[in-house]
C-alpha positions as a printed NumPy array, in Angstrom:
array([[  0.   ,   0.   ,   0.   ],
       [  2.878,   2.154,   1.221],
       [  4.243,   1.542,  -2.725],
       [  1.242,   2.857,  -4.045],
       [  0.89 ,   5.639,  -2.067],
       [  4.186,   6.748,  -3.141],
       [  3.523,   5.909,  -6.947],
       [  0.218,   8.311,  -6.938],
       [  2.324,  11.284,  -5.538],
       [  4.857,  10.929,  -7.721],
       [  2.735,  10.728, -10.732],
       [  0.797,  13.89 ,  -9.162],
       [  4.299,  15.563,  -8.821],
       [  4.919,  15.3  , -12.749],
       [  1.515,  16.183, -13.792],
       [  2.573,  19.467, -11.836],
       [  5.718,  19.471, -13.45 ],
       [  4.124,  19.25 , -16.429],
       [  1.869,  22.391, -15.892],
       [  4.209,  24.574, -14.993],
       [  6.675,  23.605, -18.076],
       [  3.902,  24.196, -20.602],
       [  6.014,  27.192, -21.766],
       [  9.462,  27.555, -21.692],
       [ 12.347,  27.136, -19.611],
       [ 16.261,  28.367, -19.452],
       [ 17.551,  25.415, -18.277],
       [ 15.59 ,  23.109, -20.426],
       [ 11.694,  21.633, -20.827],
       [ 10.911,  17.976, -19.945],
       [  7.376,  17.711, -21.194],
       [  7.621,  18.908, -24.783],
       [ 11.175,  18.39 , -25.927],
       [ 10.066,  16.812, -29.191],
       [  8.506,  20.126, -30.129],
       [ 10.185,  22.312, -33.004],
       [ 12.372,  24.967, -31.556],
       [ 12.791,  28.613, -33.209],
       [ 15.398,  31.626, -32.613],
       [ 13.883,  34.985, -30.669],
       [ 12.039,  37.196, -33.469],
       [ 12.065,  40.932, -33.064],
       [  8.64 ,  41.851, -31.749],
       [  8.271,  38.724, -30.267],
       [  6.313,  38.803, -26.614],
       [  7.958,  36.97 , -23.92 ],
       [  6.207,  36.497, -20.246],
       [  6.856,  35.202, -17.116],
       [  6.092,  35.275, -13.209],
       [  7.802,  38.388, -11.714],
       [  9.677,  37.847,  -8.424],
       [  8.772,  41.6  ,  -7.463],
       [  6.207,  42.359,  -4.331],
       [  3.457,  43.243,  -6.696],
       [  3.379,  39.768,  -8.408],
       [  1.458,  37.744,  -6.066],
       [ -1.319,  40.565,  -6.167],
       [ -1.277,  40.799,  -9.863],
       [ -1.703,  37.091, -10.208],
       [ -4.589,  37.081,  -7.59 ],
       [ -6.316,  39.82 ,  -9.664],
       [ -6.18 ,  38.555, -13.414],
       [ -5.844,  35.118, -12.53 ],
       [ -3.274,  34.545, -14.718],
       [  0.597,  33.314, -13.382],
       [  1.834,  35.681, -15.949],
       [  2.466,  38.861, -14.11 ],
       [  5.132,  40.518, -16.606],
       [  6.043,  41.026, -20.02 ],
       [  8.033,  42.256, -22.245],
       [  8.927,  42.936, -26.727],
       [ 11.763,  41.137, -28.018],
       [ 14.437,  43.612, -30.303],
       [ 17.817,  42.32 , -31.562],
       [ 20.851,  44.583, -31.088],
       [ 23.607,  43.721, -33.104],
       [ 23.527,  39.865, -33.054],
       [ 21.945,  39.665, -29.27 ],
       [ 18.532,  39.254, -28.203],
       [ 17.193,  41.486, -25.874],
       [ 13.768,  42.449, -23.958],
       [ 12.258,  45.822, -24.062],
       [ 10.821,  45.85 , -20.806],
       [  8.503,  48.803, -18.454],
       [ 10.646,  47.798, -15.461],
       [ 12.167,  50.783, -13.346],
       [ 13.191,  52.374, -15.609],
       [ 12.099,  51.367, -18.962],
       [ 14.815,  49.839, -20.434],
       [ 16.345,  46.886, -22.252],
       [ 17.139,  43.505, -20.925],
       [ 19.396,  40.593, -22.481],
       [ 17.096,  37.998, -22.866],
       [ 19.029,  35.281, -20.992],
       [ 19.094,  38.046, -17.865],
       [ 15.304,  38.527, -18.567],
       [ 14.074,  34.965, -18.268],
       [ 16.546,  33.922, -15.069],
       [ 14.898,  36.864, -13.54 ],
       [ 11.444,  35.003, -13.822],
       [ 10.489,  32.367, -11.5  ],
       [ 12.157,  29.075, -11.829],
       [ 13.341,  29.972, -15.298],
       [  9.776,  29.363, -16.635],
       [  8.397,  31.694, -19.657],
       [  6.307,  31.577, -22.39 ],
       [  7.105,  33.641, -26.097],
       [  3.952,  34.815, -28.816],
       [  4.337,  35.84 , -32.117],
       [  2.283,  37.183, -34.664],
       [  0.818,  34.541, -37.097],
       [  1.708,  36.461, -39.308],
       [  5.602,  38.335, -39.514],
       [  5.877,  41.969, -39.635],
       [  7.666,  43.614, -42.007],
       [ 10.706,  45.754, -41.382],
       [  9.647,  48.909, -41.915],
       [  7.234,  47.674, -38.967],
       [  9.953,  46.71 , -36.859],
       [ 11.798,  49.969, -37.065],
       [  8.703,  52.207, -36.737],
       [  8.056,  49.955, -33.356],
       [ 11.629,  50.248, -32.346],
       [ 10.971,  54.019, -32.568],
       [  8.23 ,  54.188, -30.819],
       [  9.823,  52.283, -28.023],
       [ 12.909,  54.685, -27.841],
       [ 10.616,  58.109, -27.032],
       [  9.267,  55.512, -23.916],
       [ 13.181,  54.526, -22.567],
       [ 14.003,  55.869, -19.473],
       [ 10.091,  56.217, -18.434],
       [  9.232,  55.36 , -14.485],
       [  7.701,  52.85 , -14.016],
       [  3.77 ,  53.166, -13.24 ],
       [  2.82 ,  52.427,  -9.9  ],
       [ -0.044,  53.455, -10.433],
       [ -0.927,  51.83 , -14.035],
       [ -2.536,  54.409, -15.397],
       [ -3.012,  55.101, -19.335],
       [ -0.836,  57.91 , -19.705],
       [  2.625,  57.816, -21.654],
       [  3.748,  59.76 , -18.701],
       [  4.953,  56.578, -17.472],
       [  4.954,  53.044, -18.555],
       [  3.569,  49.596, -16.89 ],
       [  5.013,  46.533, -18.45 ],
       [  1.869,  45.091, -20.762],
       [  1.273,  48.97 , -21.647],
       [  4.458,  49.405, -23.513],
       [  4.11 ,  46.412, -25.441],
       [  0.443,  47.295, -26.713],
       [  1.239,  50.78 , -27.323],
       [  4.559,  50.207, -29.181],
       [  2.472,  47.609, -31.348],
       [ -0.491,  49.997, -31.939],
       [  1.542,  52.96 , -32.868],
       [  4.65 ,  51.764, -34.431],
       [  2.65 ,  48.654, -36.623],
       [ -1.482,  50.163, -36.39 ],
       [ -1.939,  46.453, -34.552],
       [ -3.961,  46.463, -31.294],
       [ -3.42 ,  42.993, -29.663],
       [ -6.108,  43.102, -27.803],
       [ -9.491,  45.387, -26.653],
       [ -8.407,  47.655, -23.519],
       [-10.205,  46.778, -20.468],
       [-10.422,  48.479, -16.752],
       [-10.065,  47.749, -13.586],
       [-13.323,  46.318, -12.389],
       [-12.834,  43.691, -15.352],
       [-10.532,  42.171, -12.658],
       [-10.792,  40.893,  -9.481],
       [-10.318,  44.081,  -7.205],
       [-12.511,  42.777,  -4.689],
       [-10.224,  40.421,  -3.106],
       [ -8.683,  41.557,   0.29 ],
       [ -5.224,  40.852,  -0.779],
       [ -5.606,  43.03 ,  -4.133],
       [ -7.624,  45.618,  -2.37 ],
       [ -5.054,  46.048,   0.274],
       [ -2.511,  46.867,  -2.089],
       [ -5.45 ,  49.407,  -3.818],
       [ -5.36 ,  51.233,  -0.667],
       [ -2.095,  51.445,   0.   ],
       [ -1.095,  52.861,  -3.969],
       [ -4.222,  55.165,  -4.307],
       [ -6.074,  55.839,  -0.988],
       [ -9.519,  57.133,  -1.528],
       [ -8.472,  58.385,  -5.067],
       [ -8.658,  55.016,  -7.207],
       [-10.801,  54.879, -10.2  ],
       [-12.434,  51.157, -11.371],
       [-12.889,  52.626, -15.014],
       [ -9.709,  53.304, -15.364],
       [ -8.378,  51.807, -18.751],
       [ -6.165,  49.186, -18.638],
       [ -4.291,  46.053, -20.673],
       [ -2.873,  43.313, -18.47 ],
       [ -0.236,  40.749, -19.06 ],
       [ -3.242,  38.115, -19.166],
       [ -5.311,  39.727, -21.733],
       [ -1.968,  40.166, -23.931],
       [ -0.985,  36.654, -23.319],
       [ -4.416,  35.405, -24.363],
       [ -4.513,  37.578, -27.767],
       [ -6.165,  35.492, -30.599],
       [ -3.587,  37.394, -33.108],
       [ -0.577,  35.693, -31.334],
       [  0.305,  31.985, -31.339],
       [  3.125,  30.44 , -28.797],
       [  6.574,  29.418, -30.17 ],
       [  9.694,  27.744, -28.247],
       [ 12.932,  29.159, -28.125],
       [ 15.783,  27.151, -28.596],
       [ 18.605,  27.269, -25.327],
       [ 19.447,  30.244, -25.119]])
């Protein structure tokens, strides 16, 4: 019986292995490695669960385990994340996804590729955001930047693509004590629940994107 027992909770432990690999991960996946991989695309969208303070609220109120993301852009021959961190800036990619949880991410692409002139425009646009705060506050002004923010407005104004509808805060789950605590404590008796918005979760769930796996990077 004792053999059993011990059988059942290690299959339970892969099937959570499993789970959490459905994306990628730096040091390797175990459940898909059969799958085609493909190099990092500029304008790809890479997410993954932030270590920061913030991230346990964010996941509670989107219900989503991805609670940042950022656009891929090559400089020179290295791949690198354009990120809405503090400050905006860019990341090397292998920096970017050690910095997630456990290694684990997951990268989108458009079905279809963009063209250069795309990529430049977008690479543009990202360079008048650089150097932006980051907003506390997430707010929808270009005064300063949240992480799933940057990436829809560098798509929308550098290639006219809007990756998903905007939402606002009472789309998400604001009620919860843990996620109204942290309400409180950021905007007092001055927050607004129609407030626009665009979370890592409604990015990551865009019907215009499809997942791809990176090689090791």
């Amino acid at each position: 019986m004792r053999n059993v027992l011990a059988l059942i909770a290690a299959i339970t432990t892969m099937a959570v292995s499993v789970s959490v690999l459905s994306c990628g991960q730096r040091q390797g996946r175990r459940s898909d490695q059969m799958q085609e991989t493909v190099a990092p695309q500029d304008g790809d969208i890479v997410f993954h669960e932030s270590t920061s303070r913030q991230s346990p609220v964010i996941k509670l109120a989107q219900h989503s385990k991805w609670t940042h993301c950022g656009i891929v852009f090559h400089i020179g021959d290295k791949a690198y994340v354009f990120e809405a961190v503090e400050p905006v800036k860019y990341t090397l990619l292998n920096d970017w996804i050690a910095r997630g949880k456990d290694g684990v991410y997951c990268a989108k692409r458009l079905d279809n590729p963009l063209p250069a002139s795309a990529i430049e425009k977008m690479k543009t646009v990202g360079a008048k955001y650089r150097g932006k705060h980051y907003d506390t506050l997430f707010q929808w002004s270009d005064d300063k930047m949240y992480c799933s923010e940057l990436i829809w407005k560098i798509y929308s104004q550098g290639a006219g693509i809007e990756l998903c509808s905007l939402e606002h805060f009472s789309d998400y789950h604001i009620s919860n004590p843990i996620v109204k605590k942290l309400i409180q404590e950021r905007y007092g008796d001055k927050f607004d629940p129609s407030e626009q918005l665009v979370s890592p979760k409604a990015l990551y769930k865009s019907s215009l994107l499809k997942e791809v796996r990176y090689s090791d990077q």
